[in-house]
C-alpha positions in Angstrom: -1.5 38.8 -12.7 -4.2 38.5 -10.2 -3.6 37.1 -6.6 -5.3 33.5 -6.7 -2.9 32.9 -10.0 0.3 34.1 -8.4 -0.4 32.0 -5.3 -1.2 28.7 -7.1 2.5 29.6 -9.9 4.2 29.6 -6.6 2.9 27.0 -4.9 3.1 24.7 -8.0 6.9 26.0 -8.8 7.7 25.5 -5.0 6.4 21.7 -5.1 8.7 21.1 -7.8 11.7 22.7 -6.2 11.0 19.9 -3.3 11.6 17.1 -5.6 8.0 16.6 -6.8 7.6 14.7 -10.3 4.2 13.3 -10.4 0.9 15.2 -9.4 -2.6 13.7 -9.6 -5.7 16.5 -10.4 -9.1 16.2 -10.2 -11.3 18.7 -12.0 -13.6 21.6 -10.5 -14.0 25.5 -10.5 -12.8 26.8 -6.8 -9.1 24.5 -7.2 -8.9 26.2 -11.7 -5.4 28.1 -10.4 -3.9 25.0 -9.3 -5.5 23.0 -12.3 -3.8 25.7 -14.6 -0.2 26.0 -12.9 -0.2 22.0 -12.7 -1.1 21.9 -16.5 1.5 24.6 -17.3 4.4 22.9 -15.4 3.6 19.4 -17.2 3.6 21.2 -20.7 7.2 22.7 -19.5 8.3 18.7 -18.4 8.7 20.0 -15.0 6.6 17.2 -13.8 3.9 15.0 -15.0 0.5 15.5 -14.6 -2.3 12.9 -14.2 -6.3 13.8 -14.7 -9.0 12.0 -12.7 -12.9 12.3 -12.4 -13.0 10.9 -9.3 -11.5 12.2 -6.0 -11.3 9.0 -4.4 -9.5 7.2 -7.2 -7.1 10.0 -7.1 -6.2 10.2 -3.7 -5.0 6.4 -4.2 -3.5 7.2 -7.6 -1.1 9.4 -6.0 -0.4 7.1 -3.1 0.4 4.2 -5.6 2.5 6.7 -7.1 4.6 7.5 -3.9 4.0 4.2 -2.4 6.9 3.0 -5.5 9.0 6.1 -5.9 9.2 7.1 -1.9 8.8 10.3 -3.5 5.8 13.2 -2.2 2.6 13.2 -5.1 0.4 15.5 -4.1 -3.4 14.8 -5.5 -5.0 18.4 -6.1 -8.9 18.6 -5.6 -11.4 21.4 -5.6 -13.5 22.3 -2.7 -16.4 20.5 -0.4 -16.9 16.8 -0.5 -14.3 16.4 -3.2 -11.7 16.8 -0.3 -13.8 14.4 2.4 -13.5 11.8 -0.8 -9.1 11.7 -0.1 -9.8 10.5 3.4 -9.6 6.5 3.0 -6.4 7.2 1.0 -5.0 9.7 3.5 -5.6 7.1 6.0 -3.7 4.1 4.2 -0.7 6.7 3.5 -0.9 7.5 7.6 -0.8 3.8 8.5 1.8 3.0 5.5 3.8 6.2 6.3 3.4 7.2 2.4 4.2 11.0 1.8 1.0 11.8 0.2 -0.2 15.6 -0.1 -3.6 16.5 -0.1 -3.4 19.6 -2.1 -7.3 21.5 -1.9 -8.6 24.4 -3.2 -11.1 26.5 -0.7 -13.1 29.4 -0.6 -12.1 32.3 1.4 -13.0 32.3 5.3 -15.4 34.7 4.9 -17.6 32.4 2.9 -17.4 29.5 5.2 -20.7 29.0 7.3 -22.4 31.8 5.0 -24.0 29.0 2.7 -21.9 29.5 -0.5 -22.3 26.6 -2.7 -19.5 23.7 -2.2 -17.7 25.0 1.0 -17.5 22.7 4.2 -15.2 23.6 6.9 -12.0 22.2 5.6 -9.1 23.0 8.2 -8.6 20.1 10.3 -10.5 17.5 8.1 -8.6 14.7 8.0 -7.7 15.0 12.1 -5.0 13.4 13.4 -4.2 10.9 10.1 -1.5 13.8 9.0 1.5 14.6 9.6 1.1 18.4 9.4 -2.2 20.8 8.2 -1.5 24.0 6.7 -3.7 26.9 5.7 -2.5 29.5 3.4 -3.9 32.9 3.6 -5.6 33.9 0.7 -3.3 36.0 -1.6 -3.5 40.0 -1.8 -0.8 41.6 -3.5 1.1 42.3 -0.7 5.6 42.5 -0.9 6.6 39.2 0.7 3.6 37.0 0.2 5.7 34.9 -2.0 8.4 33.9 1.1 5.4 32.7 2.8 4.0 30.2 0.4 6.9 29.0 -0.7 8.2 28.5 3.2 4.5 26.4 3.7 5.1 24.5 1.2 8.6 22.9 2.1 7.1 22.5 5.7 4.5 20.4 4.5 6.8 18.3 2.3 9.4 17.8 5.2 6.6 16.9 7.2 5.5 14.4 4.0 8.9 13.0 3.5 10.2 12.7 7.3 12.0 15.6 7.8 10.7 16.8 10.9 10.7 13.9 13.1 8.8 11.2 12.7 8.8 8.4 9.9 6.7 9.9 6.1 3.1 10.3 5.6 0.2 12.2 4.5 0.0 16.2 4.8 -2.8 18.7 4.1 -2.2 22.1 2.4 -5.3 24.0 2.1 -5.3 27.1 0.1 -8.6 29.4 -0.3 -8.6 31.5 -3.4 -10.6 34.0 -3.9 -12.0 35.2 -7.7 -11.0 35.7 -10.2 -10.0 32.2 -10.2 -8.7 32.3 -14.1 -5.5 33.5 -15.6 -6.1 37.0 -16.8 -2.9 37.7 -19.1 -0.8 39.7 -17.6 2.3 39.2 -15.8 2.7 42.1 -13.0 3.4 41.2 -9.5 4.5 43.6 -7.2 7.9 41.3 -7.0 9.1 38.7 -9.0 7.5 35.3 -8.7 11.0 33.6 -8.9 12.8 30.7 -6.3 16.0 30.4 -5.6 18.6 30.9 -8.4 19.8 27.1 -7.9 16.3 25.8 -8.7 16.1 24.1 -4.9 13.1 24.7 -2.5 13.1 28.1 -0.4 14.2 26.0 2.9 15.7 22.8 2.3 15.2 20.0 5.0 16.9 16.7 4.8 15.0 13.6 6.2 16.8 12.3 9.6 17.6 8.7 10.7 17.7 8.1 14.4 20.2 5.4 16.2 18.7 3.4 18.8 20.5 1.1 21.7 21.0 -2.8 20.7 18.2 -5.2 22.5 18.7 -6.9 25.0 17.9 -10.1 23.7 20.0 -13.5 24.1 21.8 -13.4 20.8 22.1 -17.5 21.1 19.0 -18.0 21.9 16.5 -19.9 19.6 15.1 -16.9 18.1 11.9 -16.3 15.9 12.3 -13.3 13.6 8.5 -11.9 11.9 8.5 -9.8 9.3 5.9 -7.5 9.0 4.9 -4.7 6.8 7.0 -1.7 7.0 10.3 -3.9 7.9 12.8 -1.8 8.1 15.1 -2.8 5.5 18.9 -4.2 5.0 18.9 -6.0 8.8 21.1 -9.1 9.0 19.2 -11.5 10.7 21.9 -14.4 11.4 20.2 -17.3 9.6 18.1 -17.1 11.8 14.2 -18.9 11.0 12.3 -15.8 9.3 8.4 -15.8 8.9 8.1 -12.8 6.4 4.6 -11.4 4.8 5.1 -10.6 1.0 4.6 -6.8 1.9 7.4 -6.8 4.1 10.4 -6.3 1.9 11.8 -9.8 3.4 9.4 -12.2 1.2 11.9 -13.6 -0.7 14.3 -14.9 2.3 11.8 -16.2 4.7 10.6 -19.8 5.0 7.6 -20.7 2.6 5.4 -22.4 5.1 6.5 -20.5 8.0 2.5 -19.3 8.6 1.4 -22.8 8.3 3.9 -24.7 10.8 3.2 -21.8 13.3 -0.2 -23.6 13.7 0.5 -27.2 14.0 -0.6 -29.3 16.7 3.0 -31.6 16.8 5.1 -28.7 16.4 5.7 -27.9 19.9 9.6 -28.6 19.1 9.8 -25.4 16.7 8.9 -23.4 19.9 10.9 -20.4 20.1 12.7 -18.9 23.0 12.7 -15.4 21.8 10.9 -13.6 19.0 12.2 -10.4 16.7 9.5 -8.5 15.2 10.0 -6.2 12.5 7.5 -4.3 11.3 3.7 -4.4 11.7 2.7 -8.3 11.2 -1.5 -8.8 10.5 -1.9 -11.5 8.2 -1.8 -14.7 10.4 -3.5 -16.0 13.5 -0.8 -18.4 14.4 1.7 -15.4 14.5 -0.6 -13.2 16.8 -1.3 -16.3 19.3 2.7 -16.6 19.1 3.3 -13.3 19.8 0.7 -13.2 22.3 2.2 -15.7 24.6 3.6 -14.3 27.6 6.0 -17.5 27.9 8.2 -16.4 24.5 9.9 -13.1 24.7 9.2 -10.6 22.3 11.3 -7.7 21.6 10.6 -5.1 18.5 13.1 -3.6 16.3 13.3 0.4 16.2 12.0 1.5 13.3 14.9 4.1 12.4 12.4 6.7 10.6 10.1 6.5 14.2 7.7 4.5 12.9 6.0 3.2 16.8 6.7 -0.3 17.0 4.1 -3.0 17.0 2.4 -4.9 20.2 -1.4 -5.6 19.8 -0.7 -8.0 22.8 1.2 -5.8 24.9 4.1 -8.5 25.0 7.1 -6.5 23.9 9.5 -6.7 26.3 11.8 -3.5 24.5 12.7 -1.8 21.0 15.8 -1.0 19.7 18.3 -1.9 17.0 19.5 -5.6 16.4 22.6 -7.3 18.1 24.1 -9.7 15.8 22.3 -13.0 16.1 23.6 -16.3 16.6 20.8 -19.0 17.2 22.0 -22.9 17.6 22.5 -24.6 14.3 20.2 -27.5 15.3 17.3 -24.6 15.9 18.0 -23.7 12.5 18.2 -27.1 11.1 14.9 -28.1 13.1 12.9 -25.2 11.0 14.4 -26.0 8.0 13.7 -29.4 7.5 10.1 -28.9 9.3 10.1 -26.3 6.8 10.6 -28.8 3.3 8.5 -31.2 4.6 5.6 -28.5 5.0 6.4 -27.0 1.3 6.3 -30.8 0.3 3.4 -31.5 1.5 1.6 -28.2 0.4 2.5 -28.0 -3.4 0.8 -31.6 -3.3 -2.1 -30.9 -1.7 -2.2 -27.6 -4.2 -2.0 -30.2 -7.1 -4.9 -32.0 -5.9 -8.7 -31.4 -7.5 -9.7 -29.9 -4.1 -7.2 -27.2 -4.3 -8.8 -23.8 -3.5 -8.6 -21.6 -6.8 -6.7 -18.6 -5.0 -3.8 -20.4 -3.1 -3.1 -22.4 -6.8 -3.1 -19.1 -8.7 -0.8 -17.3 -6.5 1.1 -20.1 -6.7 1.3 -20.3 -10.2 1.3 -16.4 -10.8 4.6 -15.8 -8.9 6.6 -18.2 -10.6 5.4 -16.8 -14.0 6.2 -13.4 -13.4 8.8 -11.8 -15.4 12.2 -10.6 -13.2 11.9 -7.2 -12.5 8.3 -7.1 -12.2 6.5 -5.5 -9.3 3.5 -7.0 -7.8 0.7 -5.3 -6.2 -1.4 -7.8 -3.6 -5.4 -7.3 -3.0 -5.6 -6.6 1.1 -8.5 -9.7 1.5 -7.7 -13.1 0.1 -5.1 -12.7 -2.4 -1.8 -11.5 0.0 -2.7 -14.6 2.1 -2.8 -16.4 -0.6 0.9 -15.7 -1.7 1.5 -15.6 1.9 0.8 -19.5 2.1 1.2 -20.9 -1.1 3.7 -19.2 -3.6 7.1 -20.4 -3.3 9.1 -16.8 -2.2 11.7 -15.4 -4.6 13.6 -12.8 -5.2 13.5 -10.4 -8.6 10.0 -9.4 -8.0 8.5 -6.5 -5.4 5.8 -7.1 -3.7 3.5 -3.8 -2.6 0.2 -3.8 -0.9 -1.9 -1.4 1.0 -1.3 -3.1 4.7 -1.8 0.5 6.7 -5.3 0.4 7.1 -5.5 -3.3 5.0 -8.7 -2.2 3.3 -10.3 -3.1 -0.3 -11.1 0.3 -1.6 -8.6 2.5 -4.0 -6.5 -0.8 -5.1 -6.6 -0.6 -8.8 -6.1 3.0 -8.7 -3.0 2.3 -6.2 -1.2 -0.5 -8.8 -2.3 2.4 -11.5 0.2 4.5 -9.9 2.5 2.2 -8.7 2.9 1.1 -12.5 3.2 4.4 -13.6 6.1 5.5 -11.5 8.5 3.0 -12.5 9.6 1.5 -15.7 8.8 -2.3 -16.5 6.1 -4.2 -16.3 3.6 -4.5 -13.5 0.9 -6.7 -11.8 -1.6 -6.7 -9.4 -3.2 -10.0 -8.0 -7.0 -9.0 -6.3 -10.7 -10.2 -6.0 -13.3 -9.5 -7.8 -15.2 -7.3 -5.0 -11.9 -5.4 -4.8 -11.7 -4.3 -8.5 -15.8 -3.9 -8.1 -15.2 -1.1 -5.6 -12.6 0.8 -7.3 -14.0 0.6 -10.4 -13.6 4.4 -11.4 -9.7 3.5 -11.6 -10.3 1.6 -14.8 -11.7 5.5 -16.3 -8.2 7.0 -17.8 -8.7 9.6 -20.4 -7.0 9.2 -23.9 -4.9 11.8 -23.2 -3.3 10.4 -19.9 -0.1 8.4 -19.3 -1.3 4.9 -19.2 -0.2 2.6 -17.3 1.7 -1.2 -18.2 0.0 -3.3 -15.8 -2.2 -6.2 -16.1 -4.9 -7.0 -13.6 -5.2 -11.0 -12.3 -8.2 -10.9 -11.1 -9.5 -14.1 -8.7 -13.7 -13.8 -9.6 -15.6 -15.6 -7.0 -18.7 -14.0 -7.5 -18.7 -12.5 -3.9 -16.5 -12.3 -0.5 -14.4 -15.2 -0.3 -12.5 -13.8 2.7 -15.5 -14.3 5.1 -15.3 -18.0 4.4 -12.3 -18.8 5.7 -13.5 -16.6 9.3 -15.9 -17.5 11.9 -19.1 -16.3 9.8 -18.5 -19.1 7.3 -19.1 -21.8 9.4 -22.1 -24.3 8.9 -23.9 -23.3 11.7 -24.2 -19.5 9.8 -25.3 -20.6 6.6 -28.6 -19.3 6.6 -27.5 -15.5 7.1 -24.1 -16.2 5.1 -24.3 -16.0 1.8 -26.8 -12.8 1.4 -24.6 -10.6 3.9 -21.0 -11.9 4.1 -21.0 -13.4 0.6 -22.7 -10.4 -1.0 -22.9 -12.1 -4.3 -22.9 -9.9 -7.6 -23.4 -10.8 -11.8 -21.2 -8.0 -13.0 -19.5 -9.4 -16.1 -16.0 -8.4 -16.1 -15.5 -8.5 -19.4 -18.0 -6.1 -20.3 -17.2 -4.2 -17.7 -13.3 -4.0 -19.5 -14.8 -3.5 -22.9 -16.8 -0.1 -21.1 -13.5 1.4 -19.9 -11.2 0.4 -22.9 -9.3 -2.7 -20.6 -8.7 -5.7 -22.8 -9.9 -8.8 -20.9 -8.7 -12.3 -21.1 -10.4 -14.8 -19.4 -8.4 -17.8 -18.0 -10.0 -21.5 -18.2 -6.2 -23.2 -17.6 -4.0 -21.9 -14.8 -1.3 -23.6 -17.4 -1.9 -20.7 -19.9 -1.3 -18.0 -16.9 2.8 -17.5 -18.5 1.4 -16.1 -21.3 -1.4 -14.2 -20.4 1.2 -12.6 -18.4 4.0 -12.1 -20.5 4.9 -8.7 -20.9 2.9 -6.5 -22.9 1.8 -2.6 -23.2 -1.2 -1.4 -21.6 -4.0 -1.9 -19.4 -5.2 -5.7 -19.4 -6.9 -8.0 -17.0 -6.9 -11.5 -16.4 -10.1 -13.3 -15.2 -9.5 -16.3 -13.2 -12.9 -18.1 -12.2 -13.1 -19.5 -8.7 -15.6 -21.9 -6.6 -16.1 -19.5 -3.2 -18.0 -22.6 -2.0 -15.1 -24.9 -2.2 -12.5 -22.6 -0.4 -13.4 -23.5 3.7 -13.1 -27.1 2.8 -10.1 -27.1 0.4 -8.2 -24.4 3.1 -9.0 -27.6 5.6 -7.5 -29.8 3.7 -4.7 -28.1 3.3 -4.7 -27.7 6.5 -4.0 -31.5 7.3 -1.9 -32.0 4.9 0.8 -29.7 6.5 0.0 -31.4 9.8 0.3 -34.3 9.3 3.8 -33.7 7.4 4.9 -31.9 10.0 4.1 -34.5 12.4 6.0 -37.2 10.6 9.0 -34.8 10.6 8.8 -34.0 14.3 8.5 -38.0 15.2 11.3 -38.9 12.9 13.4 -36.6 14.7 12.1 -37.6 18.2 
């Protein structure tokens, strides 16, 4: 067997061994030992294997994949800027703490800086954004070689999953190979190329949890809890009023127009004394004015996999684990009712002809989603649109890529996040979104294909931007051409190219069965006005205040 074979059996074998089930691989020449190991250890149904054309598209592929399981999904590329093309989605798994493994194939050190065809200097490319960078040394066929790879490998995937300190995320393991890079038929090695007799990883490291001292908060005191991204889970917050984004793993419990009342003029009495932040909160002004107010206290809950805690406004007064809370009932009460009158207010304003297109159809989308389901939320518009319209429940989880919040890799990321579980799953995003990941529709015939239908929200351009300080009046001469950035791509031709089957939604009344479970790949085009959405948010806008200010005088 020659060297570069041996090495990528072992490394492949040792991956497995660490509890790897799922592996993403993108085709080239300098990574063909991986590509062959991989491809022999799916045909054995020690894991499964997944082929992409495009790097990019991978790299998120395998984050969607880990993003569900919590499990490490390496994404295996060959050499040059087919490695620099994982960066955006080793950056979202940094920020996310997602144990992604960039897995790349490189030529030998000697051919680095000599102008051989496809080599960049890859040690050390992604920087800081992972948790640990490994180089193997490229293979010989020296006694013991075998100890080493294997021990690099379960280092990296510690580091991936946690076990070294510090909460999951991306890891780089860069292995040069030298030629020949092709299996050559024979089986000699100067030792065997076999793991431990129990089939577990050379070195086994268990992920750590860390304690951390209660916060000294009033307990009584009317208390604020935000609920961010990255919560940490299973935390008994004592009734207490919970503002919660739909990525946060607390959706379903908080208050539906918790964002909205944040920012009313008369609600001065919902105040808090104290705030609890869990998480990394970035969806709403009102909640970063709030927490940027030196008069409220702030305080952070420790993140026990040593996540750092959030304070863009340098408020946080200390971090630690949560005391049992106890706010005053009439605090409680005072949100709640505040609260109903809000919702009340909203769902009528969303039944209005004004109603902007994306707050009705995540509205209407997450009551018609099947139990079970898992939904995957668009970083721009479409999270905020849940955010402040859809009524929370429970039964379905909601993902999203909130580490670095961008608009790239999401329909490759619900690809995999659909492909690691069983049931049926969704993904609500714009129609520049899909535009940019395009390349995640392309899934050969031979592939696992995923059950997941795309709702797509088609505004013909960036609706975000309207809603910001760019879409004002006194900008519209400059807004449409670069903010707006219209396009004429038909979607449906565009699913008919990659083999999607399209629906396109006139009624939002029709959504429950275009989203009724099904096999396959589908999408779901819902047309939208992008020059109706400033207005109609405004008008939502007042609705909620002025509900709110009835409530607030009543009780006066």
């Amino acid at each position: 067997m020659n060297p570069s074979t041996a090495q990528a059996t072992v490394i492949v074998d040792e991956l497995v061994r660490t509890g790897v089930t799922d592996a993403v691989l993108c085709p080239g020449s300098r990574n063909a030992p991986l590509a062959f190991a991989l491809h022999a250890a799916d045909a054995a149904g020690r894991l499964r294997l997944h082929m992409r054309i495009d790097e990019r598209a991978g790299g998120f592929l395998a984050l969607g994949l880990a993003l569900r399981s919590g499990r490490p999904v390496p994404v295996c590329t060959t050499s040059g800027t087919a490695v620099a093309n994982l960066h955006p989605a080793v950056l979202e798994a940094a920020h996310a703490h997602v144990p992604l493994i960039a897995l790349t194939a490189d030529r030998p050190p000697q051919l680095i800086g000599a102008g051989a065809s496809q080599t960049i200097t890859q040690p050390g490319i992604f920087g800081s954004a992972v948790r640990l960078a490994a180089t193997t040394a490229v293979a010989t066929r020296a006694t013991g070689e075998q100890a080493h790879w294997r021990s690099v490998v379960d280092r990296v995937v510690a580091a991936a999953t946690g076990a070294v300190g510090g909460p999951p995320g991306p890891v780089h393991l860069n292995a040069p190979f030298a030629e020949p890079l092709v299996p050559d038929g024979t089986a000699g090695w100067p030792e065997a190329l076999e793991g431990r007799p129990d089939g577990g990883p050379w070195t086994a490291a268990v992920p750590g949890r860390r304690s951390a001292p209660a916060l000294p908060l009033d307990p009584g005191a009317a208390t604020l809890v935000i609920a961010g991204h990255g919560a940490p889970p299973g935390l008994d917050l004592g009734g207490a009023p919970l503002i919660a984004e739909p990525s946060s793993g607390y959706w379903a419990d908080g208050l539906r127009a918790g964002p909205w009342l944040l920012g009313a003029p008369a609600a001065a009495p919902l105040r808090p004394a104290q705030v609890v932040v869990l998480g990394r909160p970035t969806l709403h002004r009102p909640v970063q004015r709030l927490l940027a107010d030196p008069a409220v206290a702030v305080y952070a809950v420790d993140d026990p996999a040593g996540a750092p805690w959030t304070d863009v406004a340098a408020t946080v007064r200390a971090t630690g684990s949560l005391p049992a809370l106890r706010p005053p009932r009439e605090w409680i009460g005072r949100w709640h009712a505040a609260d109903a009158a809000a919702a009340a207010a909203l769902d009528t304003a969303l039944d209005g002809a004004a109603a902007p297109g994306g707050p009705r159809l995540a509205r209407a989308l997450l009551a018609s989603l099947p139990g079970g389901s898992v939904l995957v939320l668009g970083s721009s518009n479409p999270i905020r649109d849940v955010a402040l319209a859809a009524v929370p429940r429970a039964g379905v989880r909601l993902l999203s890529n909130r580490g670095v919040a961008g608009i790239d890799g999401v329909v490759s990321t619900a690809v995999g996040v659909a492909l690691a579980g069983p049931g049926r799953a969704y993904a609500l995003l714009g129609d520049l979104t899909l535009l940019h990941d395009t390349t995640g529709l392309v899934i050969g015939p031979g592939e696992p294909r995923p059950d997941l239908t795309l709702i797509v929200l088609n505004d013909r351009g960036g609706g975000i931007f309207s809603l910001l300080e760019q879409g004002a009046p006194e900008h519209a001469g400059a807004f449409e051409r670069v903010f707006g950035t219209p396009h004429a791509v038909d979607l449906a031709a565009l699913c008919a190219a990659t083999g999607v089957a399209h629906t396109d939604l006139a009624d939002l009344a029709d959504l429950p069965a275009a989203v009724a479970p099904g096999p396959g790949l589908r999408m779901v085009e819902v047309r939208a006005d992008r020059a109706a959405l400033r207005p109609g948010h405004a008008a939502l806008r007042a609705a909620v205040d002025a509900a709110v200010g009835r409530v607030v005088a009543a009780a006066a």
